[in-house]
N, C-alpha and C positions, 0 to 999 in steps of 0.2 A: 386847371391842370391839363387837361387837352388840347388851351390853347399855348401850352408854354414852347417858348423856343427850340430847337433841338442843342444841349450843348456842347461846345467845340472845343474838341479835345486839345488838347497842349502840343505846341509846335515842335516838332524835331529838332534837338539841340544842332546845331552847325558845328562843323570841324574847324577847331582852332588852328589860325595862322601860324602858330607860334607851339603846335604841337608836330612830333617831328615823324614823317611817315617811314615805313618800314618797308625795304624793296628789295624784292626777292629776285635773283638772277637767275636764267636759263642758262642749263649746262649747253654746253656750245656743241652742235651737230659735227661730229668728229668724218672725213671721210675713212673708207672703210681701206684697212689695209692694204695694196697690191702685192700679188705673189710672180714673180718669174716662170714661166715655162722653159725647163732648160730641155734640150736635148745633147747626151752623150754620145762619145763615138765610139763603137766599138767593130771589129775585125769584119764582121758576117753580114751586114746589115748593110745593103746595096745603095750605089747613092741615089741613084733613082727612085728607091723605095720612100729614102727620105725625102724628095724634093717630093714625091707627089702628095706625101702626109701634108706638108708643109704647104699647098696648094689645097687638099682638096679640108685641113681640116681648121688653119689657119689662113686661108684666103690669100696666100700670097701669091705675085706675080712669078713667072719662070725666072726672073733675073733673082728677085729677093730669097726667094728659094734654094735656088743656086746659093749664091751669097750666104746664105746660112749654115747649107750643108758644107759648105768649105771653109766655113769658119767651124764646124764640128771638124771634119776631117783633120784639119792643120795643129787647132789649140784643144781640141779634145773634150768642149763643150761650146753651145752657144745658146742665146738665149731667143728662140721663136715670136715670143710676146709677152706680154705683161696684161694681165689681170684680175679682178678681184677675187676671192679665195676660192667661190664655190664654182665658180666658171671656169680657173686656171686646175680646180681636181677635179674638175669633169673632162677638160681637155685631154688632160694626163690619164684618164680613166680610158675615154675613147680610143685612142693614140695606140696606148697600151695593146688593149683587146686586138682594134684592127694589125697590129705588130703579128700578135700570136695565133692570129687568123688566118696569116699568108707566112705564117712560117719565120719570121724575121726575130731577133734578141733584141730589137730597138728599147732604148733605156729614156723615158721620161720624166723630170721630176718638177714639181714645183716647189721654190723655193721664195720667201718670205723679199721683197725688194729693200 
């Protein structure tokens, strides 16, 4: 009896060829909404004051600046940039403040692209 073999247990059945496997699909990584940043035009709100928002809080050049604020002045919105939701109501947040900080009615909004 001690000197018996050790015995070998039963080999793992194998997966049938001809059984059909079951495959489950990954939900597909969706990108994330973008929101417009518009700015409005209204009577009190200097253009300078826009061009420099536009500059110091959007990075844009004095030409694209320009460029924008005279598309607020003329059509009586335009759109600054485009980005994802929490970054274009933080823009809008910023903008805001600094508006009511120096005195200005400056109107920002973010809107769904």
């Amino acid at each position: 009896m001690a000197n018996d073999p050790p015995k070998k247990s039963p080999p793992a059945p194998s997966p049938r060829r001809d059984e059909e496997t079951e495959v489950l699909e990954r939900p597909k990584a969706q990108t994330p909404r973008l929101y417009k940043v518009i700015f409005h035009n209204d009577d009190y709100t200097t253009m300078e004051f826009v061009i420099e928002v536009l500059r110091v809080f959007f990075r844009k050049s004095e030409t694209e600046a320009t460029y924008i604020m005279l598309t607020v002045h003329k059509k009586g919105s335009a759109v600054a940039a485009t980005y994802t939701r929490d970054v274009a109501e933080t823009k809008v947040e910023q903008v805001m403040r600094y508006a009511r900080e120096h005195g200005m009615p400056l109107l920002v909004t973010a809107e769904p692209e």
